[in-house]
N, C-alpha and C positions, 0 to 999 in steps of 0.2 A: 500266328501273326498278331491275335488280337487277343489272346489271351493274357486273364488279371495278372498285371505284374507289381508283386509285391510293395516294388519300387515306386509306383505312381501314389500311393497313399490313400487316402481320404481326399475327396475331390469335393467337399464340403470345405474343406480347410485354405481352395482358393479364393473364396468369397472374402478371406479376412486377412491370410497372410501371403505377404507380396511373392516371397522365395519359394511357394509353392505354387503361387499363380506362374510364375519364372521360369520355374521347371516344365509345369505342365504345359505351359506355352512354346518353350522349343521341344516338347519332345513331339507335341501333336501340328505345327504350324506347317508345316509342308505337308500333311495330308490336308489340311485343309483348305492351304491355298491352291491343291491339283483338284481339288471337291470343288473349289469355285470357280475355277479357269476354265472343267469340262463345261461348266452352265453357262457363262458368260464370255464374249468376244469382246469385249473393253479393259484396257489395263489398269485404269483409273476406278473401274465400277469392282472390277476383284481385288485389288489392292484394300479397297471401303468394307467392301463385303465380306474380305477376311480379317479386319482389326473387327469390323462389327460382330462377327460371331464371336471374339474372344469376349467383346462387353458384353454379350449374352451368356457366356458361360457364368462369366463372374455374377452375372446376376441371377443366373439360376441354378449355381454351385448349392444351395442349400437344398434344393429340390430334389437330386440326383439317389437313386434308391437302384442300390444295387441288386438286391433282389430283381428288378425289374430287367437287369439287361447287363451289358458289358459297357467300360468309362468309354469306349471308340464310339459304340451304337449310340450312346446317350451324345455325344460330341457331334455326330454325324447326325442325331436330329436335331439337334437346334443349329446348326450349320445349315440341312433342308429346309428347317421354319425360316432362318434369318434371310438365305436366296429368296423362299416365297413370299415374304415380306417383302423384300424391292420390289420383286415383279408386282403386286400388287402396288406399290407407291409410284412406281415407274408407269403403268399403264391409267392411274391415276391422273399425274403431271401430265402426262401426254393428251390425256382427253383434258384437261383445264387450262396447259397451255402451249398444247402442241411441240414442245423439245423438252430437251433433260436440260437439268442445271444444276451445279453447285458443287462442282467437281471440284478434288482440291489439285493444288500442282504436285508432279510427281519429277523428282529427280530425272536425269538421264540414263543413269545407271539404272534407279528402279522402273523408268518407261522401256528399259531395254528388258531387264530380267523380266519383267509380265509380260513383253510380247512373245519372247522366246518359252515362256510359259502356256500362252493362249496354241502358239503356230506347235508346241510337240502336243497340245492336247486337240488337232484339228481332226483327228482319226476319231477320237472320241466324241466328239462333238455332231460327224455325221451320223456315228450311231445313237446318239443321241435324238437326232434327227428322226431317225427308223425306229424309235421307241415312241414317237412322236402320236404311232396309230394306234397304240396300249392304252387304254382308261387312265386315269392320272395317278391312282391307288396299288395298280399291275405295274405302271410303268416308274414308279418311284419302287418298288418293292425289286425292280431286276436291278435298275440303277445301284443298290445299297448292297447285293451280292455280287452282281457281275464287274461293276465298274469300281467300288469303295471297299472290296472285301471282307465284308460282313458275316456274319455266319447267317443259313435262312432262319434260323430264330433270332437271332441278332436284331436282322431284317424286321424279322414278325413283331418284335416288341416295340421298336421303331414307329412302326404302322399302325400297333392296336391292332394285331391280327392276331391269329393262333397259330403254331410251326406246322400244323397240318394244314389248314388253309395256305398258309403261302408257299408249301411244297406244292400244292398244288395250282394255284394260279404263276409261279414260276417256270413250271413245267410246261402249259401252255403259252405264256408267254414268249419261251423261247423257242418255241417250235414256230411261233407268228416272227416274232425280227430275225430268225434265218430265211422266210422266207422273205420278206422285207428287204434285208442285204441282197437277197441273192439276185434282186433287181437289178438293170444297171444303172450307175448313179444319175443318170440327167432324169430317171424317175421318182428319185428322192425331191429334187428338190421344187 
């Protein structure tokens, strides 16, 4: 699924030319809007949150080193940083002024497509929930295999980990959210 295909190019080359920024914007934009819809329950906050990843691609297209990983892995962590970025501006605003603000308007047709977006990823979202009890470095590492399909070195270079290390705290990880699920749900939340 995630392997180099010839056809995406040189991912340096969207920092400067439009028709390849084009290309690689619809071929990756619906994994990235279902990457942001598992994280967030607002249509207005994943709709921002997915044009914002694509302005962090473009600005970090010149960074991108293959050697290092696969174009999905590298796409799927600055999509992670860009979510952990809000949550940090978000929990900011909130402690200085107690609500969000500055949402922009969203069409009817696209406040329908994000809800119907948010409500098929609400199975995801409890599991998400149940990874809630992982360390944040475990629980971003199952996220990027189990839920983004990633490969676990995919995963590991993602992370700044080693494919041996994260086989192995993957391993244990998912032997903790089966038992986690196997709860019944009014213990989740």
């Amino acid at each position: 699924m995630h392997d180099p295909d010839p056809a995406e190019g040189d991912v340096s080359r969207i920092a400067v030319d439009p028709v390849a920024f084009e290309a690689f914007y619809r071929r990756h934009v619906a994994e990235v809007g279902r990457f942001v819809a598992r994280r967030v329950d607002d249509p207005h906050l994943a709709a921002d949150l997915t044009a914002d990843v694509f302005l962090a691609v473009i600005e970090s297209a010149g960074g991108y080193r293959p050697d290092r990983g696969s174009q999905i892995g590298w796409l799927f962590g600055v999509a992670r940083n860009v979510v952990a970025d809000e949550r940090r501006r978000a929990a900011r605003r909130l402690r200085v002024t107690g609500r969000m603000a500055g949402r922009r308007d969203l069409d009817a047709d696209d406040l329908a497509r994000i809800e119907e977006r948010i409500d098929a990823e609400s199975a995801a979202r409890r599991t998400h929930r149940a990874l809630s009890e992982l360390p944040e470095e475990t629980r971003a590492l199952v996220e990027l295999v189990a839920v983004d399909g990633l490969t676990v070195a995919e995963a590991a270079t993602v992370l700044g980990l080693s494919p041996v290390a994260a086989r192995v705290r993957l391993h244990r990880a998912r032997r903790l959210v089966r038992a986690v699920l196997a709860r019944p749900a009014t213990t989740l939340a």
